[in-house]
Steps between C-alpha positions, in 0.01 A plus 500: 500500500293476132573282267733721305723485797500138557565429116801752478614291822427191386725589203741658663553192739478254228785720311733601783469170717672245221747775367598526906540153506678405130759786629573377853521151289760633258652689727596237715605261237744823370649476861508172534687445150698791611637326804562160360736680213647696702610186737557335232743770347653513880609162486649489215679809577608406830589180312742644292655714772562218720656316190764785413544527903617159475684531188687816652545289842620195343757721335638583795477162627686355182761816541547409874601189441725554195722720753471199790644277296736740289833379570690863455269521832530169661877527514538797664655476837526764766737764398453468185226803403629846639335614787407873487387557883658804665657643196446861424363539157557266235477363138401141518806342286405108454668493147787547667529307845577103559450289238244340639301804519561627171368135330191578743467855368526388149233226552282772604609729249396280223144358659458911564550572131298227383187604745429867424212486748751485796592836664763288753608228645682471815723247737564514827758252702536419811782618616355843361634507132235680234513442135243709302422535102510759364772600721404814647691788778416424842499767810631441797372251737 
C-alpha cells in the first residue's frame, strides 16, 4: 500500500468512523425519546379512557340504583305488570293496564325523555310480567 493509499484511508477512517458513531448516538437518543413520549402519550390516553369508562359505568351504577329504590317499582306486587308470555302478537300497552303499572311506565317514561342516550329500558317480574319503554310490538312467544 503507498502512502497515498494509507493517507486517503487514514482520512477516510478519521471521517467515516465519528460520523458512524455521532449517528448511531443520535439515533438512539431519537428512539429512545421516541419511546418515552409515546408511553408517556399512552398513559395519559389510557388514562382518560379508563376515566370516561368509569364515568359511563358509574352512570349506570347511579341509574341502577335510582330504579332499586324507585317506589313506582318497589310497590309493584305480582300481578300487577301484564305478562305477555304465550300471546300471539302484540302491542305492549302499559299506558293502559293496572295502575300500578301505568305510574311505573310513566316513571320510565319521564327518566327516558330526560336521558336521550337510552335506547330502552326494561322490567321483568317474577311471576313473568314485562314492562318495557318505549313500548314496543312483541311476537309471539
Amino acid at each position: 500500500m503507498t502512502i497515498k493509499s494509507k493517507i486517503i484511508a487514514l482520512i477516510a477512517v478519521s471521517v467515516v468512523l465519528p460520523l458512524l458513531i455521532i449517528s448511531l448516538v443520535i439515533i438512539n437518543n431519537v428512539r429512545s425519546n421516541a419511546l418515552l413520549a409515546f408511553e408517556q402519550k399512552s398513559t395519559h390516553e389510557i388514562g382518560l379512557v379508563d376515566t370516561m369508562f368509569s364515568h359511563f359505568l358509574n352512570g349506570l351504577a347511579e341509574n341502577a340504583a335510582f330504579f332499586a329504590r324507585a317506589n313506582a317499582l318497589t310497590n309493584l306486587k305480582p300481578g300487577d305488570i301484564k305478562i305477555y308470555t304465550d300471546q300471539p302478537s302484540y302491542m305492549m300497552t302499559p299506558d293502559k293496564n293496572s295502575p300500578a303499572e301505568q305510574i311505573a311506565f310513566a316513571m320510565m317514561d319521564d327518566f327516558g325523555k330526560s336521558h336521550p342516550e337510552l335506547a330502552y329500558i326494561w322490567l321483568g317480574s317474577n311471576d313473568g310480567g314485562y314492562l318495557q319503554w318505549p313500548p314496543s310490538v312483541g311476537t309471539a312467544n
